[in-house]
C-alpha positions as CSV (number, residue, x, y, z in Angstrom):
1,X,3.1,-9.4,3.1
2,X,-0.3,-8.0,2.5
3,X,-2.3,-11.6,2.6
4,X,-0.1,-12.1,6.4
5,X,-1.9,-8.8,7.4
6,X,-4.9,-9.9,6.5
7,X,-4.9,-13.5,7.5
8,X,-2.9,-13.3,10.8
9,X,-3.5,-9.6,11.8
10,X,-7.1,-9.4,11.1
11,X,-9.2,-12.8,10.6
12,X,-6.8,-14.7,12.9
13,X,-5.9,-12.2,15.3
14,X,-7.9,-13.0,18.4
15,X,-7.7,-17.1,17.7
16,X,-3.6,-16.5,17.8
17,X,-3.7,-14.7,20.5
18,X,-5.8,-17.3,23.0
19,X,-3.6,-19.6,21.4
20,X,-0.2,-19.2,20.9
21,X,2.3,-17.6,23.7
22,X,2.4,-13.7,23.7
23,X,5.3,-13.6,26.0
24,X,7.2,-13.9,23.1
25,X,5.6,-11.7,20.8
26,X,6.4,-8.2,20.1
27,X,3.6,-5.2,20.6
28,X,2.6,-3.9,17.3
29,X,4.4,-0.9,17.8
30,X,7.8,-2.5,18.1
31,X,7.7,-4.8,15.3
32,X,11.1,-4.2,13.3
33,X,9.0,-3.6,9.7
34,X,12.3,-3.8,8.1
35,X,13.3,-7.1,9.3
36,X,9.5,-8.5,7.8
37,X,9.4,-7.1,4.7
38,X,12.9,-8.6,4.2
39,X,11.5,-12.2,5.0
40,X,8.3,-11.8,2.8
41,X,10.7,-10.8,-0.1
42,X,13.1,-13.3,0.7
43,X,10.3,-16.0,0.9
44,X,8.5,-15.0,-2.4
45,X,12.6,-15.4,-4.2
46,X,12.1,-18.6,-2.6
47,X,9.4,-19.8,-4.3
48,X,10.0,-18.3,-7.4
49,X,13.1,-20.2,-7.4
50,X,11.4,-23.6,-6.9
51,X,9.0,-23.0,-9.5
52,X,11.1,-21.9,-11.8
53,X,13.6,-25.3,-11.3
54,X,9.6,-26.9,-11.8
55,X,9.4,-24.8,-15.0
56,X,5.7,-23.5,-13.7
57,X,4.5,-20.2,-15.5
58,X,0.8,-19.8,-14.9
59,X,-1.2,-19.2,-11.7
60,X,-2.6,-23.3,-11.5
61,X,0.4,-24.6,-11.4
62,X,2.1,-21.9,-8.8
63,X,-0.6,-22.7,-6.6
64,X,-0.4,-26.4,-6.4
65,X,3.5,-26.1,-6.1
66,X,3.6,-23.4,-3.7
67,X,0.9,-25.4,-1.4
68,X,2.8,-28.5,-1.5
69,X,6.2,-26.9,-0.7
70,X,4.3,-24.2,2.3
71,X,2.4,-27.7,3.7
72,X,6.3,-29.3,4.1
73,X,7.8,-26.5,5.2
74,X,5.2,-24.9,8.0
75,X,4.6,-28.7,9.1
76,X,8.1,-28.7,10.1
77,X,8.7,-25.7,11.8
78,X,5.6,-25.7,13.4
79,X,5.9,-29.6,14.7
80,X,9.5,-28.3,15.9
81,X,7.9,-25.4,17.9
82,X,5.0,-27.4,19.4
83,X,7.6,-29.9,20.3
84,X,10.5,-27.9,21.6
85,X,8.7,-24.5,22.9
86,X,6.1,-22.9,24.5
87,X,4.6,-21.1,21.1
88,X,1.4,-22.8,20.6
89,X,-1.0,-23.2,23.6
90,X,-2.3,-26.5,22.0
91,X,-2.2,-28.9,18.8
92,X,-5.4,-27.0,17.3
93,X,-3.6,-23.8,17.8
94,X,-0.7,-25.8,15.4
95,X,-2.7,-27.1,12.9
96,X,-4.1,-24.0,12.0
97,X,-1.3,-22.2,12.0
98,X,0.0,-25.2,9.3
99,X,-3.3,-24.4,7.3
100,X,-3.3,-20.9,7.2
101,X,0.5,-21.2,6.0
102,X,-0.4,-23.3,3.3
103,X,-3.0,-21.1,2.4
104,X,-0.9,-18.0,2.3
105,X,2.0,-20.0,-0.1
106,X,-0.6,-21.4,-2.6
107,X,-2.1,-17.7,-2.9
108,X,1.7,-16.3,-3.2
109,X,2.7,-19.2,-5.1
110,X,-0.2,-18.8,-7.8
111,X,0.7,-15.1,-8.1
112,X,4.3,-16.0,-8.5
113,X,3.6,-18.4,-11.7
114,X,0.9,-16.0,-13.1
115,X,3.8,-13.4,-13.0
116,X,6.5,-15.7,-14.3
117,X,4.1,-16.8,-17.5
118,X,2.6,-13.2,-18.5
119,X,3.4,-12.8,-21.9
120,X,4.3,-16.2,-23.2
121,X,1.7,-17.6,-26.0
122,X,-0.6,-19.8,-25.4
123,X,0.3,-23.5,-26.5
């Protein structure tokens, strides 16, 4: 939640905003905070999920997973959008969106196996 802040609401912020459709966006002030936090948590089980099926405990391995799964997963939602909306402006505006996404999911995902391996010895 805190690295989508900081990604998308500060470094990205005037890049999204030339780029993507703001018609559909809502004005800070309305943004239903609830309804996000909600979907960070939800997304963070997600991953711990997947690498727990991987049997991935330490911050290397979270990372790599987490990448791999984010790069699959915001490819296809934001190929679907480009394809089938008005959201991004142009293919650039896409792409990054893709990267930062990846970005964000290796980051949570490395967090997310550093938690799930505190404590366990050293082989």
């Amino acid at each position: 939640f805190f690295l989508g802040w900081l990604v998308y609401g500060m470094l990205m912020e005037g890049f999204m905003k030339e780029n993507t459709n703001q018609c559909m966006m809502r004005p800070m002030e309305e943004m239903t905070w609830w309804a996000m936090i909600l979907s960070n948590l939800f997304w963070g089980l997600v991953i711990a999920l997947i690498l727990s099926w991987a049997n991935i405990s330490d911050f290397m391995g979270g990372l790599k997973a987490a990448a791999m799964v984010g790069l699959l997963i915001c490819a296809s939602f934001d190929l679907s959008f480009y394809a089938m909306s008005t959201m991004f402006s142009n293919s650039t505006a896409m792409i990054a969106d893709i990267a930062v996404g990846t970005f964000m999911n290796a980051v949570g995902g490395g967090v997310i196996g550093w938690w799930m391996g505190r404590g366990k010895a050293a082989a």
